[in-house]
N, C-alpha and C positions, 0 to 999 in steps of 0.2 A: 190369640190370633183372631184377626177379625177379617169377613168374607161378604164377597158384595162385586155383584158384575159391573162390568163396566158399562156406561152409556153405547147405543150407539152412536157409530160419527157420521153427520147427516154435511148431504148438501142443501143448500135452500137457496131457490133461485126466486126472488121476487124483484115487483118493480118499487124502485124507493120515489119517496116525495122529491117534488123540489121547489128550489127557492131562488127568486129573482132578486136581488137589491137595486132600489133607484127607484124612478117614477121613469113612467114610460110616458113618450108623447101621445095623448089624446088618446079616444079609444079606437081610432079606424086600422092603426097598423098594430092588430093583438096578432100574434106568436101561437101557431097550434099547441099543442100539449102533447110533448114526448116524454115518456117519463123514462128515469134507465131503467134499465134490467141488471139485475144485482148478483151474483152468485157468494154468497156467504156457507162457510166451514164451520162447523162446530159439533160437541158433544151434543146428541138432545136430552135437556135437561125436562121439560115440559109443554104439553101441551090441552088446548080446552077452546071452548067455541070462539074466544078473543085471538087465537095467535098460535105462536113455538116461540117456544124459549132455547136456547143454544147458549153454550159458554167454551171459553178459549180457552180455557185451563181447569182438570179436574180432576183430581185423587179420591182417596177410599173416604175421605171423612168430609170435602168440601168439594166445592166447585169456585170460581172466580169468570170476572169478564165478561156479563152475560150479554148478552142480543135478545131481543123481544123483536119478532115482526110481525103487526098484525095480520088478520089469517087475509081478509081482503087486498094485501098486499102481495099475497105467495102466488106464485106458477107453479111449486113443483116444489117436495121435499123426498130424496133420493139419498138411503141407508146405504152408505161406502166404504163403508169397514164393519162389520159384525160384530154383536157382543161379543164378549172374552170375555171368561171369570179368572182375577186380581186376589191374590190372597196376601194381606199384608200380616206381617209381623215385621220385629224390629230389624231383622238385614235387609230382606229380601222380597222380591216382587217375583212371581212367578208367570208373570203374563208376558207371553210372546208375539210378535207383530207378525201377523202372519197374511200381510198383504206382497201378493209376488208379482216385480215387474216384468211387463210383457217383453221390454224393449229398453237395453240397459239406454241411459241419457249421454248422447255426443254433443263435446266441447266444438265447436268448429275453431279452425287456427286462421288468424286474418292473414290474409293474401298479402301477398310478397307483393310491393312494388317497384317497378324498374326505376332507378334513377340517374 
């Protein structure tokens, strides 16, 4: 049996680059610089003076999918799930999800129209 918490699962809100194609006319009509703002999901796998690292898929022996954003890129990295300790053996996982909704989610039904 092998034993090993799980990541936290982070949100990361940063601004990403961007990118224009073409040739613009001249330089008198240059475009301000808005860059977006990103909200990205994941486990956090690592971090160090360049960035976080996050990944979209992760079990007791690997991770996959990762994201890297550099740190000059980030707004804000906000823990949204808490660790849990994961004990694998061959059936079974014993980690339970233990985030509770505030407010179960309503389907809306679309409106009837007269015809």
């Amino acid at each position: 049996m092998k034993e090993k918490t799980r990541p936290p699962l982070v949100l990361v809100t940063w601004y990403d680059a961007e990118h224009e194609f073409g040739w613009k006319d001249g330089n008198t009509n240059i475009e301000p610089i808005n860059l977006p703002l990103v909200y990205s999901i994941g486990w956090f796998i690592y971090s160090n003076k360049h960035g976080v690292k996050i990944c979209q898929t992760w079990t007791v022996d690997n991770h996959a999918q990762t994201l890297v954003i550099p740190k000059n890129m980030i707004e804000k990295v906000e823990e949204i799930w808490p660790e849990k300790e994961i004990v694998k053996d061959s059936t079974k996982s014993t980690a339970k999800p233990t985030m509770k909704r505030t407010k179960k989610p309503t389907l809306k039904k679309p409106r009837k129209t007269k015809q």
